[in-house]
C-alpha positions, -999 to 999 in steps of 0.1 A, spaced: -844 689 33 -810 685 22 -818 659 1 -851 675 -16 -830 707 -23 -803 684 -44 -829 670 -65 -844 707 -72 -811 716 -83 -807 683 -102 -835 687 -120 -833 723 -127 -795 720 -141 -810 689 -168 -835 714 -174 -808 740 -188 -786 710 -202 -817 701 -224 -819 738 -240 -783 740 -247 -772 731 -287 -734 717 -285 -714 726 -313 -682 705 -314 -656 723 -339 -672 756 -331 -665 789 -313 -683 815 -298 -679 856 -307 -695 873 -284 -701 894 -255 -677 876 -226 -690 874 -189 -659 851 -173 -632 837 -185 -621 804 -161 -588 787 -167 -586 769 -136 -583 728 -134 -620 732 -121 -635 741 -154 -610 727 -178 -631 703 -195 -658 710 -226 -685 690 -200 -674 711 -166 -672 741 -183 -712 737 -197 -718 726 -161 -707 761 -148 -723 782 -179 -757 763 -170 -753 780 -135 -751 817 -147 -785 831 -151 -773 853 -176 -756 829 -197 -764 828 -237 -738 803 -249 -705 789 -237 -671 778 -253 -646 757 -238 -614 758 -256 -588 726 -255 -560 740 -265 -557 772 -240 -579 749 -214 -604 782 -210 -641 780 -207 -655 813 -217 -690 825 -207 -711 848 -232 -743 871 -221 -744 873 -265 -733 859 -292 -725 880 -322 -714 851 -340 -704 811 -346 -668 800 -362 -654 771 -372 -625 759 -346 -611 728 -342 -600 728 -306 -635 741 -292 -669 730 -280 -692 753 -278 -728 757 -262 -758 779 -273 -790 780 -254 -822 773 -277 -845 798 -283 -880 785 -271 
């Protein structure tokens, strides 16, 4: 059971991955749901892992420089910024 409930959530996080349009050299404005700045989170590929997970998640930044990811329920708008990756989700 254990093992069919991984794959589930395996599957449904690639799901999320494949909707999400990384923006290296970008930044998110936006409407902020968390901030993390722990080591936990304080990479551009960890901190999309942990945006994926929030339902109400719109896009994502992960910022190198201050090692924050930021999580956004909107995005007003996109800048240029050299020390961030950023992801949007696709609209379908």
């Amino acid at each position: 059971m254990k093992r069919i409930l991984f794959v589930m959530c395996f599957i449904g996080s690639l799901t999320v991955f494949s909707d999400v349009d990384v923006k290296e050299g970008y930044s998110v404005n936006g409407k902020i749901i968390t901030v993390k700045s722990t080591a936990k989170y304080a990479s551009a590929e960890k901190c999309m892992t942990y945006a994926s997970s929030r339902k109400s998640m719109k896009a994502y930044t992960y910022n190198s420089s201050s090692k924050k990811c930021y999580v956004y329920a909107s995005v007003r708008s996109v800048k240029p910024d050299e020390d961030s990756v950023s992801g949007l989700l696709s609209d379908n």
